[in-house]
C-alpha positions as CSV (number, residue, x, y, z in Angstrom):
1,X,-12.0,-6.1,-33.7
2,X,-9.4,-5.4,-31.4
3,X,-6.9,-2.7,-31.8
4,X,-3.9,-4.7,-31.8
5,X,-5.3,-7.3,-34.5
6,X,-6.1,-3.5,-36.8
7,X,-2.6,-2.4,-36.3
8,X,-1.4,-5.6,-37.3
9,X,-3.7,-5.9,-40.3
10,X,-2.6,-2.3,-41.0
11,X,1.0,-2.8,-41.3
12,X,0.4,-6.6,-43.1
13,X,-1.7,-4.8,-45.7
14,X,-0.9,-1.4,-45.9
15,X,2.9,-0.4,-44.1
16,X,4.9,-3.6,-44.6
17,X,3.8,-3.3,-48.5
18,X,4.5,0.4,-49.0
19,X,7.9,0.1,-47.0
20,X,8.8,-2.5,-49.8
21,X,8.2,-0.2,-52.3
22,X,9.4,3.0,-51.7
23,X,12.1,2.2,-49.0
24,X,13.4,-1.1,-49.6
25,X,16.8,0.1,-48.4
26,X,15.8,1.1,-45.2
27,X,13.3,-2.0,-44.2
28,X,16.4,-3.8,-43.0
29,X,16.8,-1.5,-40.1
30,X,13.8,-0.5,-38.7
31,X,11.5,-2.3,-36.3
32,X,7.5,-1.8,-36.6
33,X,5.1,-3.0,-34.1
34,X,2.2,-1.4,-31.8
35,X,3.4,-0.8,-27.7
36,X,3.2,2.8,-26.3
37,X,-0.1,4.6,-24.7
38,X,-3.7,3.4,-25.2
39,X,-5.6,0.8,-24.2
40,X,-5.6,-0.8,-28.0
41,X,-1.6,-1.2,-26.3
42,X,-2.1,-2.8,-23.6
43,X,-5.2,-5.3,-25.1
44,X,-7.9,-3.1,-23.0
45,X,-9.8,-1.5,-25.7
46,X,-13.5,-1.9,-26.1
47,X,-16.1,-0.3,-28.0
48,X,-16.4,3.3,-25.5
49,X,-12.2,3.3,-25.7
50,X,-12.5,3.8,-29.7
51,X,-14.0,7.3,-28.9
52,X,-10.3,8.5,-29.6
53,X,-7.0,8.1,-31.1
54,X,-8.4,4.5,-32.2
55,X,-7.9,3.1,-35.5
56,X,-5.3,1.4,-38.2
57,X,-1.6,2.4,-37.4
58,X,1.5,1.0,-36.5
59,X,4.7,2.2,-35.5
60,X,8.3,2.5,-36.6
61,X,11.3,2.2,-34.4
62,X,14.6,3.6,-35.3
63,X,17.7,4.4,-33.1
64,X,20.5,2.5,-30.6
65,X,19.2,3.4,-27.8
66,X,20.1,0.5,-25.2
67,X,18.5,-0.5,-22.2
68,X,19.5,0.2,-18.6
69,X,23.0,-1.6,-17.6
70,X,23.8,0.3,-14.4
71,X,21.3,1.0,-11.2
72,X,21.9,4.8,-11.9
73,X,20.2,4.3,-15.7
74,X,17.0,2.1,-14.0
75,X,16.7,4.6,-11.3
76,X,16.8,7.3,-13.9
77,X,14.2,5.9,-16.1
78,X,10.3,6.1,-15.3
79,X,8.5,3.5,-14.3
80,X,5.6,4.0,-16.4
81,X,7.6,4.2,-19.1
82,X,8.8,0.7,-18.8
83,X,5.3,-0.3,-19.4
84,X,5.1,1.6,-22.5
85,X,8.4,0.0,-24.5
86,X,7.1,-3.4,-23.4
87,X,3.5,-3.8,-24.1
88,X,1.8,-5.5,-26.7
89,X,3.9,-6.3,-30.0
90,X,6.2,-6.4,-32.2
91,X,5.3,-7.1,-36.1
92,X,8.7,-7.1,-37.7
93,X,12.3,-6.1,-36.6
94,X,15.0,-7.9,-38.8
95,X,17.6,-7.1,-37.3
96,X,16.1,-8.2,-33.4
97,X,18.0,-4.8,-31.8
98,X,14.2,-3.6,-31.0
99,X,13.5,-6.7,-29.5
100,X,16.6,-7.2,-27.5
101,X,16.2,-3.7,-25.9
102,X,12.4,-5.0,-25.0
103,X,13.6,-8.3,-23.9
104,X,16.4,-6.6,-21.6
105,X,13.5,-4.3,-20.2
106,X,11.0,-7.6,-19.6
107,X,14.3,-9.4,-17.5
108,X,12.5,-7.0,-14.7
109,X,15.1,-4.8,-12.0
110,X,18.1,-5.8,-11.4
111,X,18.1,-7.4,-7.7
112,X,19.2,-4.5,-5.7
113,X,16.8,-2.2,-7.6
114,X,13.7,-4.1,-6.8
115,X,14.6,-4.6,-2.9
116,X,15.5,-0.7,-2.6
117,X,11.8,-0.3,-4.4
118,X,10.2,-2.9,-2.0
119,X,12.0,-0.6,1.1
120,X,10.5,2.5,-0.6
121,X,6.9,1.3,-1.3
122,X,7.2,-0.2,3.0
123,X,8.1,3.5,3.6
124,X,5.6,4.8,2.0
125,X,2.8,2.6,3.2
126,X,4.2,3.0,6.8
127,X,4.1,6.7,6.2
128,X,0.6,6.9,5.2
129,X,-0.7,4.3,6.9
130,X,0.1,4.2,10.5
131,X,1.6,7.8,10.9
132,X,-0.5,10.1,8.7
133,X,-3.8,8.6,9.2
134,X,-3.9,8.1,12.7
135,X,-3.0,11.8,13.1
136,X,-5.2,12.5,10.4
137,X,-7.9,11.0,12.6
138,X,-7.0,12.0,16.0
139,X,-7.3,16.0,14.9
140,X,-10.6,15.3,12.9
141,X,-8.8,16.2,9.7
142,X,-10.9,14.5,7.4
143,X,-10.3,15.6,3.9
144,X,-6.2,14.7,4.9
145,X,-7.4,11.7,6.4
146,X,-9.3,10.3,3.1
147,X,-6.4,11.3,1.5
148,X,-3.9,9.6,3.0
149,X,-5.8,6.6,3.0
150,X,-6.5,6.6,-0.1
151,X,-3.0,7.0,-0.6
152,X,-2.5,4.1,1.9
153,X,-4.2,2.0,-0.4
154,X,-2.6,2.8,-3.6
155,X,0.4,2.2,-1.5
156,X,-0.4,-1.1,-0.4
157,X,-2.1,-2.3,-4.0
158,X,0.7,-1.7,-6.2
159,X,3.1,-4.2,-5.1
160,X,4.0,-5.8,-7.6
161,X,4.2,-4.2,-11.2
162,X,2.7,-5.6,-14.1
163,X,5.6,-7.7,-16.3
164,X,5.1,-9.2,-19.9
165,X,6.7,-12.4,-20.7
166,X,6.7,-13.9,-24.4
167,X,4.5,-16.9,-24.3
168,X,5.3,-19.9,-27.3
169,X,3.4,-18.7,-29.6
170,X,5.2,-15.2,-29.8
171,X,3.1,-13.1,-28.5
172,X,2.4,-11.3,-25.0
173,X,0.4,-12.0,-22.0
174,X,0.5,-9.7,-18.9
175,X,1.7,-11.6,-15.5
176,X,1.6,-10.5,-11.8
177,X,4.4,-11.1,-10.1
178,X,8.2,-10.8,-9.6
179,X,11.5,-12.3,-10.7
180,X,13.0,-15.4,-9.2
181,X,16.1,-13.9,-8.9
């Protein structure tokens, strides 16, 4: 079993029930689901990624914390982060405010955002790729020369990060690729 389908199970059978009981109050406001670190998160696990920090849990999401509005709040906020709020699932959120702040998140950069990134990652590959290495090479540097092109190609790979969109039946599926806009 996958770790997703056990968190889900989990809060079905164990969370959602207890909640009921001793916090009905509460259950209103609070959003559970499984995203964050781990491969169970991002649907990767297998049997040698149980070794740790596997198992039956879910997670509860309080707060009003909104999503980025301005360029200054996207270029403030991590990148890898972003995978973290929006991978994987949500299992209940009555109110929909956890899963309006993931939606805002999965509407990808705003447009001037993702060209300044696109002129960064160019940059970078230009940097590595036709400046470093080639001096790299010409003084027979080669630990800095497999660096940088190993940097080069890390450069060059990562063009496009990973997005989630909702598919119809509710759930999440990874795509490659960038917005329309």
């Amino acid at each position: 079993m996958k770790g997703l389908e056990l968190a889900r199970r989990f809060f079905t059978d164990v969370a959602l029930p207890a909640f009921k009981e001793q916090a009905p109050d509460t259950l209103g406001s609070m959003a559970f689901g499984l995203a964050g670190p781990g491969s169970e998160c991002y649907g990767f696990d297998d049997e040698i990624s149980r070794d740790h920090d596997w198992g039956p849990r879910d997670r509860t999401y309080l707060g009003t914390d909104s999503p980025p509005e301005t360029i200054r709040d996207w270029l403030l906020l991590p990148e890898e982060a972003l995978s973290l709020c929006i991978n994987e699932e949500v299992f209940l959120d009555p109110l929909g405010s956890f899963t309006g702040r993931r939606r805002a998140l999965l509407a990808y950069f705003p447009r001037d955002l993702w060209l300044k990134k696109i002129a960064s990652r160019c940059r970078a590959i230009g940097e590595r790729g036709q400046y470093n290495l080639w001096r790299a090479l010409q003084r027979g540097e080669s630990i800095a020369f497999h660096y940088h092109r190993a940097r080069f190609a890390r450069e060059s790979a990562d063009d496009h990060p990973q997005r989630r969109q909702t598919d119809a039946a509710g759930g999440n599926r990874a795509v490659r690729g960038h917005s329309d806009r």
